[in-house]
Structures are given as C-alpha cells and as structure tokens.
C-alpha positions as CSV (number, residue, x, y, z in Angstrom):
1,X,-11.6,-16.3,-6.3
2,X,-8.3,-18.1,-7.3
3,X,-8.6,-16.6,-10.5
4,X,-8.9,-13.3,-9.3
5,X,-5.9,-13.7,-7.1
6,X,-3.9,-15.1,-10.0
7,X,-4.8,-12.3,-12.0
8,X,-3.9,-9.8,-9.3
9,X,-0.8,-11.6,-8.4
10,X,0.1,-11.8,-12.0
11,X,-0.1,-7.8,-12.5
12,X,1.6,-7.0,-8.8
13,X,4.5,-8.7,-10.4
14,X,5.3,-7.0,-12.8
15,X,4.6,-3.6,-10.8
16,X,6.7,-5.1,-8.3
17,X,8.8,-5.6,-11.3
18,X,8.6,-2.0,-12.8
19,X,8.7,-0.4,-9.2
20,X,12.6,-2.6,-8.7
21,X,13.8,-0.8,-12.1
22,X,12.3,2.5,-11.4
23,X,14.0,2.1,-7.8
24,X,17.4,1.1,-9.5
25,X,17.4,3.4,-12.1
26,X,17.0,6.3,-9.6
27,X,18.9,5.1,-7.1
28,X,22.3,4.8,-9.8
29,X,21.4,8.1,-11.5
30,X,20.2,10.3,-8.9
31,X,22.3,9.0,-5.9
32,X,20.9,8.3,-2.3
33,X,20.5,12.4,-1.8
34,X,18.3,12.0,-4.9
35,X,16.3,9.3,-4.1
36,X,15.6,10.5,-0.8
37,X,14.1,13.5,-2.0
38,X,12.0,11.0,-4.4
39,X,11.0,8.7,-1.3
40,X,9.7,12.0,0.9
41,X,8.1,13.3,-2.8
42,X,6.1,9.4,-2.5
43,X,5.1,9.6,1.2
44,X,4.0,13.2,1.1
45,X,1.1,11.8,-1.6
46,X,0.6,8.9,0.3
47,X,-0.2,11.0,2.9
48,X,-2.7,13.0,0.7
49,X,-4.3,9.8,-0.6
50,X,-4.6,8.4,3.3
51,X,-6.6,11.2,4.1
52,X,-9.1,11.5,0.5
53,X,-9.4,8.3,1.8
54,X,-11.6,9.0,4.5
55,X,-14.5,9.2,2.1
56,X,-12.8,7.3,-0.8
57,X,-10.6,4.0,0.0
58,X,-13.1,1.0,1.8
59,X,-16.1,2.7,2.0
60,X,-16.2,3.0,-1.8
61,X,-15.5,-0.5,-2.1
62,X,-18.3,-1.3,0.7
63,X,-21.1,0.8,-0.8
64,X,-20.3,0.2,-4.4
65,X,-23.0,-2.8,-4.6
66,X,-25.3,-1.4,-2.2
67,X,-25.5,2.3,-3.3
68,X,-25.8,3.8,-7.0
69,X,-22.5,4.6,-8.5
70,X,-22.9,8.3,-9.7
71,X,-24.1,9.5,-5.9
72,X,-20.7,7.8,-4.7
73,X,-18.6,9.4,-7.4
74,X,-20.1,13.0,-6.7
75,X,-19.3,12.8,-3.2
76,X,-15.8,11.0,-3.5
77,X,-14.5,14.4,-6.2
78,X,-16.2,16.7,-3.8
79,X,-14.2,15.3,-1.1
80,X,-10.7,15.6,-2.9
81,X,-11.2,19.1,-4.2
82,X,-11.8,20.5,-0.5
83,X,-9.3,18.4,0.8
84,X,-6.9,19.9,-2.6
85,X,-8.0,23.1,-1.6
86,X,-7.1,22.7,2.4
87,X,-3.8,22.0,1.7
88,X,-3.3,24.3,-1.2
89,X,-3.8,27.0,2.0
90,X,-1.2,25.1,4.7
91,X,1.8,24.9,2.1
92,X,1.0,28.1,1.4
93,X,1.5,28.9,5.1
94,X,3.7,26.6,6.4
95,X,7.4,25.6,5.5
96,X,7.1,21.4,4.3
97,X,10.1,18.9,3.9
98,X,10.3,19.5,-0.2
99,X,9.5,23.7,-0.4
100,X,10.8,22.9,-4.3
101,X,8.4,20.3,-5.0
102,X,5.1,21.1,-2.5
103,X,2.8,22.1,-5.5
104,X,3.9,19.3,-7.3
105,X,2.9,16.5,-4.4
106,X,-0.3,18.4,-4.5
107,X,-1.0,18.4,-7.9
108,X,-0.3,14.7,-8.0
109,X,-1.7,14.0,-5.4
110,X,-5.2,15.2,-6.8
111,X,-4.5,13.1,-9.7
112,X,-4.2,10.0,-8.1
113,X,-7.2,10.3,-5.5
114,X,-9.5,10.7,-8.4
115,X,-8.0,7.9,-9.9
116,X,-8.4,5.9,-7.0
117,X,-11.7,6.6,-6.4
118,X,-12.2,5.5,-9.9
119,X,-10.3,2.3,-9.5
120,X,-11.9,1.5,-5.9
121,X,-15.5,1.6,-7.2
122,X,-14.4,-1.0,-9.6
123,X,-13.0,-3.3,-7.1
124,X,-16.3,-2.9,-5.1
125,X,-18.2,-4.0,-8.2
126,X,-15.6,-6.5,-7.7
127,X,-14.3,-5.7,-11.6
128,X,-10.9,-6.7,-10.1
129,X,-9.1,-7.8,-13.7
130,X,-10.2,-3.8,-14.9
131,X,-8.8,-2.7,-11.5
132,X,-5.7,-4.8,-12.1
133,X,-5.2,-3.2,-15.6
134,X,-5.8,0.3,-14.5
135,X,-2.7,0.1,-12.3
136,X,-0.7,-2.2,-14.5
137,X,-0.6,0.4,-17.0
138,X,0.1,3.4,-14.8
139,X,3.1,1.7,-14.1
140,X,4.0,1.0,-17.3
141,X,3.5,4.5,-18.7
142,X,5.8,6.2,-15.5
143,X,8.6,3.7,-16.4
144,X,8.4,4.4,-20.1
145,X,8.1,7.6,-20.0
146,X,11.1,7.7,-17.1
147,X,13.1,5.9,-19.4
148,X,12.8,8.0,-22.4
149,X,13.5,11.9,-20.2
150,X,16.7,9.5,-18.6
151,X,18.2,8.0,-22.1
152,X,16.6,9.9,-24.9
153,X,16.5,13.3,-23.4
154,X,19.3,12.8,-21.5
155,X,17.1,14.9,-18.6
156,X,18.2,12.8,-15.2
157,X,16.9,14.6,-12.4
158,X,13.7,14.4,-10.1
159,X,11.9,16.8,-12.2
160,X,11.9,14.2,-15.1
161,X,10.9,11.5,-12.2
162,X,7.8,13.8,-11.2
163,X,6.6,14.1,-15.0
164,X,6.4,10.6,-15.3
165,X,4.9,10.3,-12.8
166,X,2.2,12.8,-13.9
167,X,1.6,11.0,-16.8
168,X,1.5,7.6,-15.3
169,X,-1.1,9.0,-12.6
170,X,-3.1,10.5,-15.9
171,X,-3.3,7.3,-17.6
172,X,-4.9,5.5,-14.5
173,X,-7.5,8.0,-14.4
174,X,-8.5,7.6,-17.8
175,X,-7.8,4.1,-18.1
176,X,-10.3,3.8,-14.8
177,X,-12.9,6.6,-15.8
178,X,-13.5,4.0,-19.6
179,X,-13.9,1.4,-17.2
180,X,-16.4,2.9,-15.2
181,X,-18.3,4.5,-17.7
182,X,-20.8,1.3,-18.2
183,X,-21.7,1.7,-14.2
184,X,-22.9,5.2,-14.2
185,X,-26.8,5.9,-14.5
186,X,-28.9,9.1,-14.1
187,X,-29.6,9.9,-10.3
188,X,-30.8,13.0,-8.2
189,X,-28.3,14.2,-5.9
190,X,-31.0,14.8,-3.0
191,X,-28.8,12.5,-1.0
192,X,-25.5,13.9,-1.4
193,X,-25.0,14.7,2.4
194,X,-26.5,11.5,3.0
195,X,-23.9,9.8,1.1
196,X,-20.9,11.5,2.2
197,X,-21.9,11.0,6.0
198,X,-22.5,7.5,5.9
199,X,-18.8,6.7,3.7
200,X,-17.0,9.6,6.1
201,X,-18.3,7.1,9.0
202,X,-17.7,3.5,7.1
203,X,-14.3,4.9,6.2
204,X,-12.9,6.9,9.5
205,X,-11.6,3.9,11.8
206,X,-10.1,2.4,8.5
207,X,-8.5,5.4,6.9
208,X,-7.1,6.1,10.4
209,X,-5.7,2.8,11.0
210,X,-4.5,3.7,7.6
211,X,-2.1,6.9,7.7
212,X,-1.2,5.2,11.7
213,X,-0.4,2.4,9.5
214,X,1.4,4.7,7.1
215,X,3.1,6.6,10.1
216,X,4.4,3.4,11.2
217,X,5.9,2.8,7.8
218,X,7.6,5.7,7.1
219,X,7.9,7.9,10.1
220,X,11.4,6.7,10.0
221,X,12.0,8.7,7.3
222,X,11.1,12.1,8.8
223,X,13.3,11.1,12.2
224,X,16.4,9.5,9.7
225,X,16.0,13.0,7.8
226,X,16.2,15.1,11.4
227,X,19.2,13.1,12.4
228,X,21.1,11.5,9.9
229,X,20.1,13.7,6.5
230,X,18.4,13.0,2.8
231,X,21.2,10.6,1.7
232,X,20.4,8.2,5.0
233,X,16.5,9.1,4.1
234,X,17.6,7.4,0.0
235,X,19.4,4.0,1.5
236,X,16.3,3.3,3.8
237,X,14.0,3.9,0.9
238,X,15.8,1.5,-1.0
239,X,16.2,-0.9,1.4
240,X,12.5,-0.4,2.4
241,X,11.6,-0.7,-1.3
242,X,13.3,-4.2,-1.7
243,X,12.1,-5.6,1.9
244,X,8.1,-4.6,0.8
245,X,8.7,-6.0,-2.4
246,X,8.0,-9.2,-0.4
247,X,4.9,-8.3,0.6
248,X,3.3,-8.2,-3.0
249,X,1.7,-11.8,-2.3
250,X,0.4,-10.9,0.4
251,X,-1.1,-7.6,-0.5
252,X,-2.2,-9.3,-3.8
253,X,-4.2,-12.3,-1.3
254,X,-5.6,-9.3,0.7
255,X,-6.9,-6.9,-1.5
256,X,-9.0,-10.1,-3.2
257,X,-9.6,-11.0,0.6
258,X,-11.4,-7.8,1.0
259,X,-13.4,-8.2,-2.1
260,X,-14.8,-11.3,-1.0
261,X,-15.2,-11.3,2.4
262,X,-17.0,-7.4,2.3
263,X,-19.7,-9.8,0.6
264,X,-19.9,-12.4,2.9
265,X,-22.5,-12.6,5.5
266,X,-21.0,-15.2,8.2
267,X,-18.2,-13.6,9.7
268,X,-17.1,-17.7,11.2
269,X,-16.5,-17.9,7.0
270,X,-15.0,-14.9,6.7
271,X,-12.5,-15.6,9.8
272,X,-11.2,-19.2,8.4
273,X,-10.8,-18.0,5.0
274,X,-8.6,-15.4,6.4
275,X,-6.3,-17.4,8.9
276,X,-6.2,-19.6,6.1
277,X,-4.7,-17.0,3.6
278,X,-2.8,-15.6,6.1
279,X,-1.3,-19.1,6.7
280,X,-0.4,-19.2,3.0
281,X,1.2,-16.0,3.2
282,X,3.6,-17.1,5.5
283,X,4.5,-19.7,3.2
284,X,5.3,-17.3,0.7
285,X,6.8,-14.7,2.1
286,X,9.4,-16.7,4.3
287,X,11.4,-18.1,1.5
288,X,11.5,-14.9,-1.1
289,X,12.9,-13.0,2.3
290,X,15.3,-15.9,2.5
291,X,16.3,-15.3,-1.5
292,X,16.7,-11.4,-0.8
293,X,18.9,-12.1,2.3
294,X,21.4,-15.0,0.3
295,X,22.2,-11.5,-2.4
296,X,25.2,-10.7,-2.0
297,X,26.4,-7.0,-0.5
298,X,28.8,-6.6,-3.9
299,X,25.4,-6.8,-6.6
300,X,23.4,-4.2,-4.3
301,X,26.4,-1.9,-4.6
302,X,26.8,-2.9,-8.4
303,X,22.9,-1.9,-9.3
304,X,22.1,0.5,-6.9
305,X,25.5,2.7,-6.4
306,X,28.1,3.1,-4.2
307,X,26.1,4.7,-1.5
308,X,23.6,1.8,-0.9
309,X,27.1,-0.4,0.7
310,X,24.8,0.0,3.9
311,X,21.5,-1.4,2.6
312,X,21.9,-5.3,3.2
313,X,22.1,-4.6,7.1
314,X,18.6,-2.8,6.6
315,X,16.8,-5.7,4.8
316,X,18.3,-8.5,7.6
317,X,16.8,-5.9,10.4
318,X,13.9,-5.9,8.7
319,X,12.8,-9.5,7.7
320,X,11.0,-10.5,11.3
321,X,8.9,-7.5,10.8
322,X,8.5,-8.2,6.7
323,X,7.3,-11.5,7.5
324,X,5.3,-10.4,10.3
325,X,3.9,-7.6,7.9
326,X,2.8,-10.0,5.5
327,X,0.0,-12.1,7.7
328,X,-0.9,-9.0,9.5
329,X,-2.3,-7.4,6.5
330,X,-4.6,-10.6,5.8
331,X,-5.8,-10.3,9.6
332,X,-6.2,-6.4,9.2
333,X,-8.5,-7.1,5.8
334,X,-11.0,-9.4,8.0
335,X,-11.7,-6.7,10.3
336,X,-11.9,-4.2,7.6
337,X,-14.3,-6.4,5.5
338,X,-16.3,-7.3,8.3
339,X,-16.7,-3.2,9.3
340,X,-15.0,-3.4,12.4
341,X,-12.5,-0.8,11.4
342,X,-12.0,0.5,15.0
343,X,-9.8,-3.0,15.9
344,X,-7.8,-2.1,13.1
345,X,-7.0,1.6,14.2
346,X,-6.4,0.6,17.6
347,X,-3.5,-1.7,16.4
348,X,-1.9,1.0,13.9
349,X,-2.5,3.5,17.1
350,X,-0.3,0.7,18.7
351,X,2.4,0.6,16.0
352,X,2.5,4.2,15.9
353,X,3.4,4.0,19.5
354,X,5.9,1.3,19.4
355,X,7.2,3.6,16.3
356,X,7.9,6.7,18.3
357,X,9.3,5.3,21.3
358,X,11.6,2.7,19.4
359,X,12.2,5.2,16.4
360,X,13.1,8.6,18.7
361,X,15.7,6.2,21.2
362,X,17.3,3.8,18.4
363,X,17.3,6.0,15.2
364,X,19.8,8.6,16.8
365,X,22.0,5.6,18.3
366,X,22.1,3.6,14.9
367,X,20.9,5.6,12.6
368,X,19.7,3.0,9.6
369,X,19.9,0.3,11.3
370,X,17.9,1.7,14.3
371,X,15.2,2.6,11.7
372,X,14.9,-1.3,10.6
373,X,14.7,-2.5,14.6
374,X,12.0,0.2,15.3
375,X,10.2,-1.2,11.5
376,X,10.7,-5.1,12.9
377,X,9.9,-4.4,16.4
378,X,6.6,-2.8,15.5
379,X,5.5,-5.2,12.7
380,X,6.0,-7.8,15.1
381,X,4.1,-6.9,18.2
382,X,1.5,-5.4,15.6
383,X,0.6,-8.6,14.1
384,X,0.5,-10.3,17.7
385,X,-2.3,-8.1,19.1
386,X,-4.5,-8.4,16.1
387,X,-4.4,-12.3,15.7
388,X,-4.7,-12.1,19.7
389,X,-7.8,-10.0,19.0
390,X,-8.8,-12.0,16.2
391,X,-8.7,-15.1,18.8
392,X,-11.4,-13.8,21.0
393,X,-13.3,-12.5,18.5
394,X,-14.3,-15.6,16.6
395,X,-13.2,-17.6,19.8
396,X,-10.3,-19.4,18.0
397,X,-8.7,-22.5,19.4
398,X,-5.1,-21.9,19.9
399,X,-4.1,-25.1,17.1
400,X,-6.6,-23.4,14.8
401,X,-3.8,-21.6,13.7
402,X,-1.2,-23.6,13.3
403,X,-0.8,-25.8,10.0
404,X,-3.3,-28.3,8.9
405,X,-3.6,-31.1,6.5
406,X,-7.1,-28.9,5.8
407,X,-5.3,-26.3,5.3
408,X,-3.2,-27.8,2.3
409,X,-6.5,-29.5,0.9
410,X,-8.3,-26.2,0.8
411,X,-4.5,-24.5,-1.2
412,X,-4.9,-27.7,-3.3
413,X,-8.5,-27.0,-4.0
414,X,-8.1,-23.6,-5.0
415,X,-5.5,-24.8,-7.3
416,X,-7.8,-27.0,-8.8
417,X,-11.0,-25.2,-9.1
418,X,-9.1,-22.9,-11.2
419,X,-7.6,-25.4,-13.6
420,X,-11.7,-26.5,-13.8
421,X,-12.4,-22.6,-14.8
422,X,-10.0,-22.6,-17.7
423,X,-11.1,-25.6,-19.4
C-alpha cells in the first residue's frame, strides 16, 4: 500500500504543481473577471461528472473485481450519452451562468466522464500507477498546450483555456482506454439492466453525498456571482485553488484508502486503518497551511495580479475548514468503502445546510470573506458529525483518536516495508 501512496502522492504533486501554474498563468493574463468565468466553466463539468457518476465513480471501482469489465463499460457510456443528451435539451431551454460557453462544458464534460469511467475501472482493478499516469498526463498536455495558444500563438483568452483543455481531457481517454484494453473479454449483454441497476444503487448515496459535497464547495461561487460579480467569483477561485492545494495528501491517502479498504472484509480493520491515515493527514496538512499562511500579501499580488490584493484574507478564513477538510475526506472514504454511502450523504446534506444558511447571511455582509467563514464553518462541523458517527459505529474509545506511540510505529512501518519492496 505505501507504495501506491507514494506513487499517487508523487503524481498529485506535480498536478498540484501544473494546476498552481495553470491558475497563475490565468489569473495574470486573463484577470480575476477571466478566471471567474474559468472557475464557473470548471464547476459546471464538475457538476456533469457528479451526476455520470451515479452509475460511474465508486460503484465502478466496487464492482470492477466482482463483475466482468465489458458489461460495466457498456452500462457506464450508456449512462453518459443519456445523461449528454438530457442536458443537451435543458441548455437548450433554459438560460445557464456561461450562455457563451454551455456547449462547450457539455462537450467536455462528455469527454471527461468517459475518461473517468475508464480511469475508475482501473483503480478498481486497483491498476493505481496506470490510473496515476492517465491523469498525470492530462495535465501535462492542458498545460502544454495552454502554454503554446498563450506564448506562441499569442491567443490569451478562455477560448484557448477550453481547447486545452479538450485536448488534455482527450489524452486521458486514450491514455486510459490502452490501459484497459488487456481487461476487456467477450461477454453477452443479457445483464445490461442488471448491471446498471445494481451500480445506479451502489453509487446513489455516494454520488449524492458527492455534488452535496460539491455544493458545499462551490455554492459560494454562484451566491459571490449574485452579489458581488465574476471578478469576486476569480479571487475566491484563486484563493480556493491555493487553500485545496493542501489537501493533495490527503486526497492522495484517500483515494488509495478506498482501494484497499473496498477489499477488506473486517470493517474493525478497515476503521483503524482509517483514523490512523486520517491521523497522518493532520500531520500533513497543518504545517503546509502554516507555509501558505507565512507568504506574504506582496508575492500573491506579484504572480497572480493586482486584483488578487484580497486573496490572503480568504486562505486565513479558510485554514480551520482546510484542515478540517483534510481528515474528513479519510473518514468519508471508510464509509464509502465499507458501502455505507447513506452516512456520507447525510453529512454533505448537512454541509449543504450549514452552506446555505451561513453562505445567503455572511456572503452579502462580507462578500469574500463571508464566502471563506461559510467554507470553514461547514468543513468544520462536517468532519465533527462523521468522526462522531464513525465513534458509534465501530464503538471507538474517545483516546482512540488521539495520538499514539502505535500510531507512529505503524507510519514508521509503512516507511519501512516500502524501503523492503525496493530492494
């Protein structure tokens, strides 16, 4: 397992790394009107890829070792084209936040569900290096191919952002369709309603807990663009971008997590393995939001623009919940792995709450910096409930989660069984 978290850490790195540049590089050339356009562009795919992921996101990665791969891949595209096709018929009914760009998110987001189908079956034959590699290089290929419309072509506007961004989402879909390739056998499709039930049900709790999740996120957006405009939409985004940034340890620990503990059979293992990753996140994540904070408000201005003066006040608002974020998504990953999706969606449902109330009353008082009290306020509580829930579940003593001497011998052992590998 280490080495698979090495190996995902090592790639979220440098996505994290490629995701900073595109962020500064847009941010400096497009402004914070232009970014913001970029950051609703982003969440209206998200949005797309939350609901394909219904049938496509953890149930994939559930059934991938339990049913054969080709009835699972017939369902997932079947899924995503009459999902494509729903919302083909809305935008062409309905007015949307970005009227120039609404085919576009579509388009994409198409794209990018059939690439993460792809990349999600792989996980669940836990192929997580291939998986690691599919989205390495998507990120890659959007920054290079950013770079060359922005210096080469001298073409900076969005449009160039959304082409590289169709070729980056192309080369994860082939990248992940080679990969597959080898897992694909002959098979009736007799059981193709079968199939597509039984994923619709793994995956509703968790692909609802999902877009609440998502809601909780970046409903701040839609209620900063009602009140405050685009430009106050691109500073959040950026500051947003930066504080999450902080979370690639953690997401890198959880999607492994996941992996693992979807093939475990004792949930007792499943539940120390997880407060015990969720007790090294904290030790991660506390220090880098320390680092972020100790920047000073000059070298934001310097690499992002003069309109991101504002964007140090969002990332100190912000660090309870960041932190808080961080072990939550470990706890979240042990329900989800253990199919009790239901807990998780009842704590997003929560967030999403906490998000409206706070968000709607603080947002129009102090605009940005209401949005990063609603985002801390939420992440906090949210992580409360679910290691609260966890607590009773597994009936938890109260000092089995606080720091052990076990705790550092089982980090130290993972350190060295992965030395062991490599020799």
């Amino acid at each position: 397992m280490i080495r698979n978290i090495l190996n995902t850490i090592g790639s979220r790195l440098i996505m994290a790394f490629i995701s900073l540049s595109l962020l500064l590089l847009n941010a400096k050339l497009l402004g914070a009107e232009g970014l913001g356009t970029i950051g609703l562009l982003i969440l209206g795919i998200s949005l797309f890829i939350l609901i394909n992921n219904f049938v496509n996101g953890g149930g994939l990665i559930y059934y991938a070792s339990r049913f054969p791969m080709i009835r699972l891949l017939k369902v997932s595209y079947a899924w995503t084209f009459i999902l494509a096709g729903i919302y083909a018929l809305s935008i062409s009914l309905f007015p949307t936040f970005l009227e120039n760009y609404a085919w576009d998110l579509l388009f994409l987001g198409i794209i990018l569900a059939i690439s993460t189908t792809n990349s999600n079956l792989l996980l669940g034959k836990e192929q997580v290096k291939q998986f690691n590699f599919c989205l390495l290089t998507q990120s890659i290929v959007q920054l290079t191919s950013l770079l060359y419309f922005y210096f080469i072509l001298k073409q900076i506007s969005v449009d160039s952002f959304i082409l590289a961004t169709y070729l980056g989402y192309s080369s994860q879909f082939l990248l992940s369709s080679y990969f597959l390739k080898p897992f694909l056998k002959s098979e009736s499709t007799s059981n193709f309603k079968k199939g597509f039930v039984e994923l619709f049900q793994y995956g509703f709790y968790l692909q609802l807990a999902n877009i609440f999740q998502l809601l909780n996120y970046r409903l701040s957006y839609y209620i900063l663009q009602i009140y405050s405009g685009r430009a106050a939409v691109g500073v959040y985004t950026a500051g947003v971008q930066l504080s999450e940034g902080i979370l690639l340890p953690s997401k890198s620990l959880a999607m492994v997590q996941y992996a693992r503990i979807s093939n475990l059979q004792s949930e007792e293992k499943a539940a120390q393995l997880s407060i015990r990753l969720m007790k090294l996140c904290f030790i991660i994540t506390l220090p880098l939001i320390v680092l972020l904070l100790l920047i000073p408000t000059e070298l934001f201005s310097s690499l992002l623009g003069s309109d991101f003066k504002s964007i140090k006040p969002v990332i100190l608002l912000m660090s309870v919940g960041i932190i808080s974020l961080s072990m939550e998504a470990i706890i979240s990953r042990f329900f989800s792995g253990m199919g009790m999706q239901r807990i998780n969606s009842m704590n997003a449902g929560f967030g999403l709450v906490l998000t409206l109330g706070f968000g709607f009353w603080l947002i129009p008082l102090y605009g940005l910096n209401g949005a990063a009290i609603t985002a801390s306020i939420t992440y906090f509580f949210m992580f409360t409930f679910i290691l609260y829930t966890l607590k009773r579940k597994v009936k938890l003593r109260f000092k089995e989660m606080l720091f052990s001497s076990d705790d550092f011998q089982f980090f130290k052992q993972m350190v060295k069984d992965f030395k062991e590998k490599r020799k």
